[in-house]
C-alpha positions as CSV (number, residue, x, y, z in Angstrom):
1,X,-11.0,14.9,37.7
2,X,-12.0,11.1,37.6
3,X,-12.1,10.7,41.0
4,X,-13.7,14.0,41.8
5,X,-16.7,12.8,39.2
6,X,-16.8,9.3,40.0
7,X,-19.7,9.4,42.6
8,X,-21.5,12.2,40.4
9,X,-20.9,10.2,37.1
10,X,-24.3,9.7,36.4
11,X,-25.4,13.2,37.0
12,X,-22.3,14.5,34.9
13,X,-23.1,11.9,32.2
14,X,-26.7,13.3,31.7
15,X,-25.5,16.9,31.3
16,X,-23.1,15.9,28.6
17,X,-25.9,13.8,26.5
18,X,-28.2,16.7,27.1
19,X,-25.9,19.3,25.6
20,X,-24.6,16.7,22.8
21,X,-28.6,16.8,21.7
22,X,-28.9,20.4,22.5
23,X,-25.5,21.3,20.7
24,X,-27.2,19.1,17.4
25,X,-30.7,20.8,17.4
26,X,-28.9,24.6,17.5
27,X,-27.6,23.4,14.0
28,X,-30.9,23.3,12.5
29,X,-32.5,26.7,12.5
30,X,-29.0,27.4,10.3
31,X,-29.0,24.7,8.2
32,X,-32.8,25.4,7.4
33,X,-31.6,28.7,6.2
34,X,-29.2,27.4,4.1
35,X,-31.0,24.8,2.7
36,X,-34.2,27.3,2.1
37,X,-31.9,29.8,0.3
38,X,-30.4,26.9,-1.8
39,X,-34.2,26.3,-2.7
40,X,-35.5,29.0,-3.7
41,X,-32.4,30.1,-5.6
42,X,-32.3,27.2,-7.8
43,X,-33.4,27.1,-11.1
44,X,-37.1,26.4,-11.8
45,X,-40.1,27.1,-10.1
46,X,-39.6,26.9,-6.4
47,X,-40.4,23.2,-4.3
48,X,-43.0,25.2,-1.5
49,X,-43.4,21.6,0.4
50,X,-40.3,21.0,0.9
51,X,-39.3,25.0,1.8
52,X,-41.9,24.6,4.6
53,X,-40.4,20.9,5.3
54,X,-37.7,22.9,6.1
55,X,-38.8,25.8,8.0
56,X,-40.5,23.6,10.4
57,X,-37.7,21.6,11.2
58,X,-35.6,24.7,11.9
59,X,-38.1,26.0,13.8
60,X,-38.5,22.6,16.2
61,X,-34.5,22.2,16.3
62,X,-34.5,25.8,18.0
63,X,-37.0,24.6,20.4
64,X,-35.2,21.6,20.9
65,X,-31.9,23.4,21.4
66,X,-33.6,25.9,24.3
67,X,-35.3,23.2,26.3
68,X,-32.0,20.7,26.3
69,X,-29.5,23.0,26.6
70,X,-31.6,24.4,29.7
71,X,-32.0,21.5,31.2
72,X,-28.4,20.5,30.8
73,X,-27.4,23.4,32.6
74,X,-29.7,23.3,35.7
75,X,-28.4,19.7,36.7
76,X,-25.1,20.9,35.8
77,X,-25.7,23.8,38.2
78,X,-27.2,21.7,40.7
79,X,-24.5,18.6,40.2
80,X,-21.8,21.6,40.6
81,X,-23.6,23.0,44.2
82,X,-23.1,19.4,45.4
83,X,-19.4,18.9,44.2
84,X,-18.3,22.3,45.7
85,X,-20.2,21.0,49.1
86,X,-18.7,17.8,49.1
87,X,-15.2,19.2,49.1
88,X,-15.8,21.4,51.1
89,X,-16.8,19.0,53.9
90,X,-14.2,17.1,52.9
91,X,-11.5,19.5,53.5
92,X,-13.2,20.3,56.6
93,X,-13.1,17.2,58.2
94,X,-9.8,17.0,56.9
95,X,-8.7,20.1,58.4
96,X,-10.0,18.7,61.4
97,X,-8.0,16.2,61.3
98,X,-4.5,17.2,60.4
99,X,-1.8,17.8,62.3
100,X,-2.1,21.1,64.4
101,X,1.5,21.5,63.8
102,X,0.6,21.6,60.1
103,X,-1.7,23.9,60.3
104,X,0.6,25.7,62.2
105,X,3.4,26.1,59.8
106,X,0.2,27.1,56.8
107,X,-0.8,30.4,56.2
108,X,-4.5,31.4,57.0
109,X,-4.8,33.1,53.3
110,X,-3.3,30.1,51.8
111,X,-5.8,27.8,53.3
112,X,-8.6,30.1,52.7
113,X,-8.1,30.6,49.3
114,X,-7.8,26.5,49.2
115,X,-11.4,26.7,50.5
116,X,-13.1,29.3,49.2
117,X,-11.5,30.4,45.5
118,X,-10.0,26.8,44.9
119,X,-13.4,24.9,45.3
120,X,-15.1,27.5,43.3
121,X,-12.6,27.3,40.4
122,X,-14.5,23.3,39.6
123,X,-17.6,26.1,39.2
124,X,-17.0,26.4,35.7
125,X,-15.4,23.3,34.6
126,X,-18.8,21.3,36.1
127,X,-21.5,23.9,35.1
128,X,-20.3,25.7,32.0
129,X,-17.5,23.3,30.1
130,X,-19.4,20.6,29.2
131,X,-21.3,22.8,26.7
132,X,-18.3,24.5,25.7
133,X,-16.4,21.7,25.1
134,X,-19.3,19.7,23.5
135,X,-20.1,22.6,21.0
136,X,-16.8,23.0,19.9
137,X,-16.3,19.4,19.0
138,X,-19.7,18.4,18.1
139,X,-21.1,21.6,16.0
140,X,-18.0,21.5,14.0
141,X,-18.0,18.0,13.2
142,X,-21.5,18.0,12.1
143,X,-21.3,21.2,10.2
144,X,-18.4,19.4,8.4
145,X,-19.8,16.3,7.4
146,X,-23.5,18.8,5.7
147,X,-20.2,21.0,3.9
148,X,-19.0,18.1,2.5
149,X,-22.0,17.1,0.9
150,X,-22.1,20.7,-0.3
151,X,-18.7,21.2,-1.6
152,X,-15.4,19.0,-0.2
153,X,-12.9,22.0,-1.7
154,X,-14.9,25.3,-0.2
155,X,-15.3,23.2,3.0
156,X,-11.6,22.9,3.5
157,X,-10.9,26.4,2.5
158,X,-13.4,27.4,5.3
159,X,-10.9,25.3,7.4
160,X,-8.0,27.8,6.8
161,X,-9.2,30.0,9.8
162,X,-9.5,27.2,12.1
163,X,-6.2,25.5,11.1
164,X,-4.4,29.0,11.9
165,X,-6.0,29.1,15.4
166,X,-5.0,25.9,16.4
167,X,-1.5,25.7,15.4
168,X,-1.3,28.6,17.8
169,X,-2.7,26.6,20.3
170,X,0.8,24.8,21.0
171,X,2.7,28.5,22.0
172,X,-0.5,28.8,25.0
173,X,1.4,25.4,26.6
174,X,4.9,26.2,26.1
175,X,6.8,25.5,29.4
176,X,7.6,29.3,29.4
177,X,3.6,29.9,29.9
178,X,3.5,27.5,32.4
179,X,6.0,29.1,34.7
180,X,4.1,32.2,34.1
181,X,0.7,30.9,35.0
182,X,2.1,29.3,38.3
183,X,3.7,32.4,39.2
184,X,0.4,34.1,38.8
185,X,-1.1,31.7,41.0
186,X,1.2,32.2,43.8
187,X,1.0,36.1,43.1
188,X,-2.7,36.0,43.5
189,X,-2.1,33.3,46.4
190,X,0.7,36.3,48.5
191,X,-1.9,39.0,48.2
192,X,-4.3,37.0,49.2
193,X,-2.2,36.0,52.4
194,X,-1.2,39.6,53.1
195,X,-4.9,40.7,53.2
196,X,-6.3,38.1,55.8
197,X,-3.4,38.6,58.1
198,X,-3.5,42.4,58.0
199,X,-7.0,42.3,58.6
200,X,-6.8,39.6,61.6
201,X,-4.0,41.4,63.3
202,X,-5.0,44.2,62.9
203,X,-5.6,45.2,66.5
204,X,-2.0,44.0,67.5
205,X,-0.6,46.2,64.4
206,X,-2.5,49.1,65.6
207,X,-1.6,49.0,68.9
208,X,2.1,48.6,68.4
209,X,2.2,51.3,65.1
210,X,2.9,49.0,62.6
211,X,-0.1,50.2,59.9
212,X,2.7,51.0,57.8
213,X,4.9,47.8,57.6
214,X,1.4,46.4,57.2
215,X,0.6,48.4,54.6
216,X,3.5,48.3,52.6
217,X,3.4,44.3,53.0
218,X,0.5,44.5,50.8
219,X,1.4,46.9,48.5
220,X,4.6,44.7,47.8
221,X,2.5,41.3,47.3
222,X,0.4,43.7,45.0
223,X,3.4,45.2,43.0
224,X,5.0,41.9,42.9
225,X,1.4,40.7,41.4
226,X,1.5,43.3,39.0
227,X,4.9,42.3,37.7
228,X,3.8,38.9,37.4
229,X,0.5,39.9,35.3
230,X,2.4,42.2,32.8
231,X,4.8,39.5,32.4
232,X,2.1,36.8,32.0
233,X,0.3,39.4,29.6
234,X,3.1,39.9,27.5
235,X,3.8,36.3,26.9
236,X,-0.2,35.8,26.0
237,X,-1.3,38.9,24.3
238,X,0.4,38.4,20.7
239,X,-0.8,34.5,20.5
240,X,-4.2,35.5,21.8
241,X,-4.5,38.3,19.0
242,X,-3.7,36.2,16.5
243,X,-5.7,33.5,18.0
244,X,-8.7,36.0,17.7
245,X,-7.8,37.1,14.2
246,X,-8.2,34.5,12.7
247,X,-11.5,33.2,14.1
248,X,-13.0,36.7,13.9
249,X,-16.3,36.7,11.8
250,X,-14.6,39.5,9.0
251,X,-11.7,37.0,8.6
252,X,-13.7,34.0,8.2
253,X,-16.1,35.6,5.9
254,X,-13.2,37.0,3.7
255,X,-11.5,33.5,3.4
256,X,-15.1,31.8,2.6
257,X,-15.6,34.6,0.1
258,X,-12.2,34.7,-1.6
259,X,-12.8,30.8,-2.0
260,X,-16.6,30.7,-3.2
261,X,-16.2,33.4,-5.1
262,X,-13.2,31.6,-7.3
263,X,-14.8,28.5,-7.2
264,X,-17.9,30.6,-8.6
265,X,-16.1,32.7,-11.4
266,X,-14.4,28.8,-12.6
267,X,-17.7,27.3,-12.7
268,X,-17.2,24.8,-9.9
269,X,-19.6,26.0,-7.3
270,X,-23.0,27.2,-8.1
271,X,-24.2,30.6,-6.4
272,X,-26.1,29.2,-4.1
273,X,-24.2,26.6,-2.5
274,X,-22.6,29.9,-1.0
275,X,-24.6,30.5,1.5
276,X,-24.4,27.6,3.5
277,X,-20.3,28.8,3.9
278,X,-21.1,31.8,4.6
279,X,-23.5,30.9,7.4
280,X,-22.2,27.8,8.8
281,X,-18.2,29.0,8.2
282,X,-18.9,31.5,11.4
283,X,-20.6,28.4,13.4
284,X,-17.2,26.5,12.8
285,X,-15.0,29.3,14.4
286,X,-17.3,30.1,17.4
287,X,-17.4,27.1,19.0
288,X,-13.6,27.0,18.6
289,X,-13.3,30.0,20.4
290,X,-15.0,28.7,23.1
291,X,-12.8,25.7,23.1
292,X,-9.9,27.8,24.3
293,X,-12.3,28.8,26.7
294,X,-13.4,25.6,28.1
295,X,-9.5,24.2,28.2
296,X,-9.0,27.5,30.2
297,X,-11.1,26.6,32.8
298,X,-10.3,22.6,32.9
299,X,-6.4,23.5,33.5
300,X,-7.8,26.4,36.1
301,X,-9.8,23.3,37.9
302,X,-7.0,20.8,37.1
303,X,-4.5,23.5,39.3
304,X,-7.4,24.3,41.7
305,X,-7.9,20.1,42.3
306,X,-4.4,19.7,42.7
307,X,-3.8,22.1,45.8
308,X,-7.2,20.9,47.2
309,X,-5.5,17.4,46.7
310,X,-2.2,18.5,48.5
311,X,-4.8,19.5,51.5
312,X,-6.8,16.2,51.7
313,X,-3.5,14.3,51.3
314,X,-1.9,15.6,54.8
315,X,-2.0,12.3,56.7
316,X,-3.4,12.9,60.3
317,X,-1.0,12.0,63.1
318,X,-1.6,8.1,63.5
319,X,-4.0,7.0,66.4
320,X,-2.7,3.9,68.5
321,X,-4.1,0.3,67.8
322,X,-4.3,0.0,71.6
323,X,-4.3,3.0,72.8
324,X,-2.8,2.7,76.9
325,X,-3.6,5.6,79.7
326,X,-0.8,7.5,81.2
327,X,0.1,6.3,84.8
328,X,0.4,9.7,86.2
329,X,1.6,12.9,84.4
330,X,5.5,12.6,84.9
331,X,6.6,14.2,81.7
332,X,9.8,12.5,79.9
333,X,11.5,13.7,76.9
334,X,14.5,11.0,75.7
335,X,17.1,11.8,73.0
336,X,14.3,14.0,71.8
337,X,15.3,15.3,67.6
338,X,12.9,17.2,65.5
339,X,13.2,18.6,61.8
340,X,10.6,20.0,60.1
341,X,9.9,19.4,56.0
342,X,13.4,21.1,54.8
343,X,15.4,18.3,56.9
344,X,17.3,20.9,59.1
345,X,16.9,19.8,63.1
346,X,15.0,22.5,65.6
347,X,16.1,19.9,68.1
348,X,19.2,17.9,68.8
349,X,18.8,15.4,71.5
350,X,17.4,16.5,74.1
351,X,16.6,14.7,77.4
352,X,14.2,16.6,80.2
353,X,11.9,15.3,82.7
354,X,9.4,17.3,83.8
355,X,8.2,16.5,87.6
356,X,4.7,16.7,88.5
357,X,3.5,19.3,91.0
358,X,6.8,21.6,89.1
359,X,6.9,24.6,86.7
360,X,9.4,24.4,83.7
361,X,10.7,27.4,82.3
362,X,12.3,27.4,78.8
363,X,14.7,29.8,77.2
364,X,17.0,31.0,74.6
365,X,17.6,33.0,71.8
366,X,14.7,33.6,68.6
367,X,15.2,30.5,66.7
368,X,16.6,27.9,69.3
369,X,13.4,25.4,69.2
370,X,11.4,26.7,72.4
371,X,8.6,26.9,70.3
372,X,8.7,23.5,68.8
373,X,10.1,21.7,72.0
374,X,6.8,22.6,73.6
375,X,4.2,22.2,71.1
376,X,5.7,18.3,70.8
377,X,4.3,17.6,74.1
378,X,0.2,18.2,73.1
379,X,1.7,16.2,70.0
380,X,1.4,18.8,67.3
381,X,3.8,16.7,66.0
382,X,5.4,13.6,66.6
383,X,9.6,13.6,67.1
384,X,11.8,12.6,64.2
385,X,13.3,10.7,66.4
386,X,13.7,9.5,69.8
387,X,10.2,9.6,72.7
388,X,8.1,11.3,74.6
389,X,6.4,10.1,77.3
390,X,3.6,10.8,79.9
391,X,3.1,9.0,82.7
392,X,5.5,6.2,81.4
393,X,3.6,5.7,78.4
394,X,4.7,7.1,74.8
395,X,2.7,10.1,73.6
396,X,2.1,7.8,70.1
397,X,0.7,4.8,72.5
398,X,-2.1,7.2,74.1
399,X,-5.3,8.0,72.5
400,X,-5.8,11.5,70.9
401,X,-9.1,12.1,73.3
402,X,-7.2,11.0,76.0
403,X,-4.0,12.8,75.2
404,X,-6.0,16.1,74.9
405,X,-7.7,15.5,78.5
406,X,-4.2,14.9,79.7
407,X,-2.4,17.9,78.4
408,X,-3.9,21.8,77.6
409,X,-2.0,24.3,75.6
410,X,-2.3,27.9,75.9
411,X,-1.2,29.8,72.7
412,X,0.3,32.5,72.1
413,X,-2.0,34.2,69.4
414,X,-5.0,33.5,70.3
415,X,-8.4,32.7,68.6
416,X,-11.3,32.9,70.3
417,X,-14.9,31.7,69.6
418,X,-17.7,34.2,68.3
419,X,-19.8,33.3,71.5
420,X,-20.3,34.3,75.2
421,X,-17.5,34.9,77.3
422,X,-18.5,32.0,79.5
423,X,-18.8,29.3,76.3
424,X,-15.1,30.8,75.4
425,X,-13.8,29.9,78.8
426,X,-16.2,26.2,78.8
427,X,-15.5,25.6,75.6
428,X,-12.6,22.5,76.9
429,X,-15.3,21.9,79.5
430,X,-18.5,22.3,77.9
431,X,-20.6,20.8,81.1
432,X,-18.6,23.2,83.9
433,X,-20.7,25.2,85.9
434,X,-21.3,29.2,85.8
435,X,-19.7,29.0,89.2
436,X,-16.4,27.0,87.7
437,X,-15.9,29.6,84.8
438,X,-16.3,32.5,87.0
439,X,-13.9,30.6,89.5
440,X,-11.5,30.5,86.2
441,X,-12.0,33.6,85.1
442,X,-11.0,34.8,88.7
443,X,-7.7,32.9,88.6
444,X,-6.9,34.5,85.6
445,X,-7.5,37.6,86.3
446,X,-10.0,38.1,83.9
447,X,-12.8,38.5,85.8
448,X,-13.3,42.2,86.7
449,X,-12.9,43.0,83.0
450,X,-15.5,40.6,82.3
451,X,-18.3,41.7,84.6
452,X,-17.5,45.4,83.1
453,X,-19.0,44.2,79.2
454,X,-22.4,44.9,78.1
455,X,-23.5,41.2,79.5
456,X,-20.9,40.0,81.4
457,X,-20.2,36.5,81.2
458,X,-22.9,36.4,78.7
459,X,-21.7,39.1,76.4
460,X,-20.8,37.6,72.8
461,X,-17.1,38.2,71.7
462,X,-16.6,39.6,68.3
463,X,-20.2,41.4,67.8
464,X,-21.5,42.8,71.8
465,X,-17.5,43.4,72.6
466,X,-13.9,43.1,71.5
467,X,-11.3,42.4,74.2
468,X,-7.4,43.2,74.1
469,X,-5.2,40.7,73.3
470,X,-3.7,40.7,77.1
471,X,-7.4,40.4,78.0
472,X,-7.7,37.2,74.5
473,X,-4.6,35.9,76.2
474,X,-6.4,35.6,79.7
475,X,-9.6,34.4,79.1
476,X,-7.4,31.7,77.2
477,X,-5.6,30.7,80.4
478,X,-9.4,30.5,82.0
479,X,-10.5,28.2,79.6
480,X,-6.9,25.9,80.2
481,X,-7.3,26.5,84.1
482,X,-11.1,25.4,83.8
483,X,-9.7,22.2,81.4
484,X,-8.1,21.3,84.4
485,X,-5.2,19.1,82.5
486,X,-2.7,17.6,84.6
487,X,0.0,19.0,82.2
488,X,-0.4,22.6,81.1
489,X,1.7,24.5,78.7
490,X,1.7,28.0,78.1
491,X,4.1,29.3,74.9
492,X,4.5,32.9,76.0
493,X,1.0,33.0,76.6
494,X,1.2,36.1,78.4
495,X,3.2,38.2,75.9
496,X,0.5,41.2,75.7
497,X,-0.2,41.6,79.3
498,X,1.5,43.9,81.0
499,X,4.2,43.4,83.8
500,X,2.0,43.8,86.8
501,X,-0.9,41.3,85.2
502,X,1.8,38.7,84.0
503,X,2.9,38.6,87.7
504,X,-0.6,38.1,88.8
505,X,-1.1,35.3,86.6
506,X,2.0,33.6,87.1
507,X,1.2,34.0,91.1
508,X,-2.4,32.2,90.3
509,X,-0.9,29.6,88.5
510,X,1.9,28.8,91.3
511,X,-0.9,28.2,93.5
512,X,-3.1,26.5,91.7
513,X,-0.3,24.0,90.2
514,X,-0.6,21.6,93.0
515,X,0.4,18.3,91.0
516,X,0.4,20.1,87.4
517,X,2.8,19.7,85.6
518,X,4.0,23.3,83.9
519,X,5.9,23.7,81.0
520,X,5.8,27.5,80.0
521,X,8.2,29.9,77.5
522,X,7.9,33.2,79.1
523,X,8.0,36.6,77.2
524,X,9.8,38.6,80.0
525,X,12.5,36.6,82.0
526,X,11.5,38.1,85.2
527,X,8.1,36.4,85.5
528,X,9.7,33.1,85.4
529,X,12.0,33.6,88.5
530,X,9.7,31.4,91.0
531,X,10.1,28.4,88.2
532,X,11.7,25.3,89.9
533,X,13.5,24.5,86.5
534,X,14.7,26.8,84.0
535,X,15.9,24.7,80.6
536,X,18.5,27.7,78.0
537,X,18.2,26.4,74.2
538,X,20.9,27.3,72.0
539,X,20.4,26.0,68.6
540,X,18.6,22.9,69.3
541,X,20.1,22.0,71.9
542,X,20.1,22.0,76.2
543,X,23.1,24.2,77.2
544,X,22.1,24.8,80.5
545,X,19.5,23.8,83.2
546,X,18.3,24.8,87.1
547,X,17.1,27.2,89.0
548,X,17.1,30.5,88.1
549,X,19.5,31.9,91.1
550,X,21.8,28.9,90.0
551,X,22.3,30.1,86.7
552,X,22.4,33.6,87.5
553,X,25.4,32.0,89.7
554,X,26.8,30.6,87.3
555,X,26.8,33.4,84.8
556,X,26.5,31.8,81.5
557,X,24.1,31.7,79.0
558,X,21.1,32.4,81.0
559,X,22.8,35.0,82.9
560,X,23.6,37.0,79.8
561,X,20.0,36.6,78.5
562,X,18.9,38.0,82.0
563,X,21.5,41.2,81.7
564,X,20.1,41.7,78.4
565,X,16.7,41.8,78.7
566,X,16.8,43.7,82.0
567,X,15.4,41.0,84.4
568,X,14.7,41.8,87.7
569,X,16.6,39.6,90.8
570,X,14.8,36.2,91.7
571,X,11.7,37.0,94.3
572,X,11.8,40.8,93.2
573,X,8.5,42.0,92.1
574,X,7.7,44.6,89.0
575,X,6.8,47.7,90.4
């Protein structure tokens, strides 16, 4: 919280004096009731100055109170706007910043709710707990110290209420609650996930039938929330109705009563010193209310400040000192092992060099490290241990601009901007001509579907037109053909096309490799049967290597993965 305040201190500092004054000034339109009550009720004729002493400092107190308490909440308002901006830009840059392989490995919900829900949680703590927590310690301790003069023994009888609520206060931070409250977090944090990726795949789940799975993936974060709530309920609900017992106003007033009215009926306590019990006793309990309130939204913005602190801690990938350029785009891969953050290794040594002018196929089983083994080279992330290098130079040695001009990546799922067509496919070469994007476009096959939107190349994605994700998938390889990186890698980046337009893509990229350098993880094994190298994972590790009529020779590893998934013979085109 410190360091969150410390360049608003100021600011924050002025909204707790205001409501300190503003708390103070409330008091007096009560005490001038009590005090007028106790004067006309005493004995003898009544003291009209000071009655209307009295009125008039209740009636300036109220004032007082309103124009304080409303300025105290406008900067708070405004001093919360630019707290929830601030880290939001900071978490943007941030997020700019991280690892891609971090973000990778994040879900989209969990991130968003880091962003959107998280940041608004410090809403209430900034713009709304400084009064709560200021009226709950400062009302009560003045009332106290004008009941004292009063009566010391009726004051701490009016205590009794407050006493009881706040030796319930230590069952609310039992380790038992605690659990609970976390679990409810991550409860609200799975439906959350389950919602934003139903909703952004939801073209891929409707066109392979799987509304239901979908469907029922949500309903289970939601019954599992639901669980979570009762259980989180049922731990709260008997120390919050006993909580709210005994600081209800029939309570209070019934202990003040009992109490005045023996102190009365012994002769201790005149009549009239009652009333500033009755009316003040209520003030006392209120503001403690609110306390619980107030605490309730600091541990809320504590939790909130801690996952937005996770975020902002993620160390970018460090930048060389002296950064050198690649000599060339040989790519080199030596004793290459990776683990991720459980400490199990995707990869187990491996050593590949990747020729320039050459297309590199890997394979293998679901879980064998294709996926990670390619996204180390764009340096999502950086090898446990062992190097990679391009052009003779280690990836860590070359400068992230540089690094990105050197080597494109074509995803697999992929996201593309809400703008034209033709700033999708420029958007890695923002100064290429409309003649270079439609030559891109052409290459990837794209470009009769293109010219058939509202505005061709100048249609905008996501509001004039929504493509396939075969058609997502091609306009992506555009944009990495128009990037014109020495080193491309595409990870399965034709999985949704279909078997005729993933040879026609794989034919435009054989002859427009040239002296690129292609690393590629195919979704069919057929379409990789013109690859010079083909590279079979098994666990982390290299088990085979060559061409693809060598291994098919050979019949091992590959050769089974080729019988299983029905691959075609090397040459042989799809029909």
């Amino acid at each position: 919280m410190a360091l969150l305040l410390r360049p608003h201190l100021r600011s924050f500092t002025a909204v707790v004096i205001l409501q300190v004054i503003g708390a103070l000034a409330g008091l007096a339109p009560l005490l001038a009731v009590a005090e007028l009550g106790r004067t006309l009720l005493a004995p003898g004729p009544a003291d009209h100055a000071h009655a209307w002493t009295v009125v008039i400092a209740g009636t300036a107190g109220l004032l007082v109170r309103l124009l304080f308490t409303a300025a105290s909440s406008g900067i708070g308002h405004v001093l919360d706007g630019r707290v929830q901006l601030t880290l939001r830009l900071r978490l943007a840059e941030s997020l700019g910043r991280v690892p891609i392989g971090w973000l990778s490995r994040r879900r989209t919900g969990e991130l968003a709710k880091v962003v959107g829900e998280d940041v608004s949680a410090v809403h209430p703590f900034i713009a709304h707990a400084p009064g709560d927590l200021v009226a709950a310690f400062v009302v009560p301790a003045a009332s106290l110290i004008y009941l004292f003069t009063v009566d010391p023994r009726l004051t701490l009888i009016t205590l009794i209420p407050v006493a009881l609520a706040i030796a319930l206060v230590p069952l609310l931070m039992l380790p038992a609650r605690t659990r609970e409250q976390e679990a409810y977090d991550a409860a609200m944090g799975r439906i959350a996930d389950s919602v934003v990726e139903f909703v952004q795949g939801i073209s891929v789940v409707k066109a392979f039938g799987g509304g239901e799975r979908a469907h029922r993936a949500f309903l289970t974060a939601a019954d599992d929330f639901v669980g979570v709530f009762s259980r989180w309920v049922r731990g709260m609900s008997a120390i919050a109705a006993g909580m709210q017992t005994a600081l209800s106003p029939p309570f209070v007033l019934l202990v003040v009563l009992i109490g005045g009215t023996a102190l009365i009926g012994s002769g201790d306590l005149a009549p009239a010193d009652l009333l500033p019990f009755l009316l003040l006793g209520l003030g006392l309990t209120a503001p403690v209310a609110a306390l619980g309130h107030g605490f309730d939204d600091l541990r809320s913005a504590a939790r909130a400040l801690g996952r937005i602190r996770d975020v902002l801690a993620v160390r970018p990938l460090p930048e060389p000192a002296r950064p050198r350029p690649p000599q060339g785009h040989r790519v080199e891969l030596r004793g290459v092992r990776f683990a991720y953050d459980t400490g199990h290794e995707v990869l187990r040594g491996i050593d590949l060099t990747l020729e320039p002018g050459t297309v590199t196929a890997i394979v293998g089983p679901s879980g064998s490290g294709k996926s990670t083994l390619v996204r180390l080279l764009p340096r999502f992330f950086d090898p446990t241990h062992g190097s990679i290098l391009l052009g003779g130079v280690d990836l860590r040695e070359i400068g992230g601009r540089e690094l990105h001009r050197q080597v494109s990546f074509v995803f697999q799922d992929v996201r593309l901007l809400r703008a034209s067509v033709a700033d999708n496919i420029a958007s890695a070469a923002p100064r290429a001509s409309r003649e270079e994007v439609v030559r891109a476009a052409r290459t990837a096959g794209v470009h009769d579907r293109v010219l058939a939107l509202p505005r061709g190349y100048d249609t905008i994605l996501g509001e004039e037109a929504r493509l396939s994700g075969g058609e997502a998938q091609r306009i992506s390889i555009a944009r990495a053909l128009l990037a014109d990186a020495p080193v491309l890698v595409l990870d399965e980046a034709t999985s949704f096309a279909d078997p005729q337009t993933e040879q026609a893509i794989r034919r435009a990229l054989t002859a427009t490799a040239g002296e690129r350098t292609i690393l590629v993880i195919a979704h069919r094994l057929e379409t990789i049967a013109d690859a010079d190298t083909v590279v079979v994972l098994s666990d982390g590790a290299i088990v085979e290597r060559g061409s693809p009529a060598d291994l098919l020779t050979r019949d091992g590893t590959f050769a089974a993965l080729w019988r299983t998934h029905g691959g075609l013979p090397p040459g042989e085109e799809p029909r």
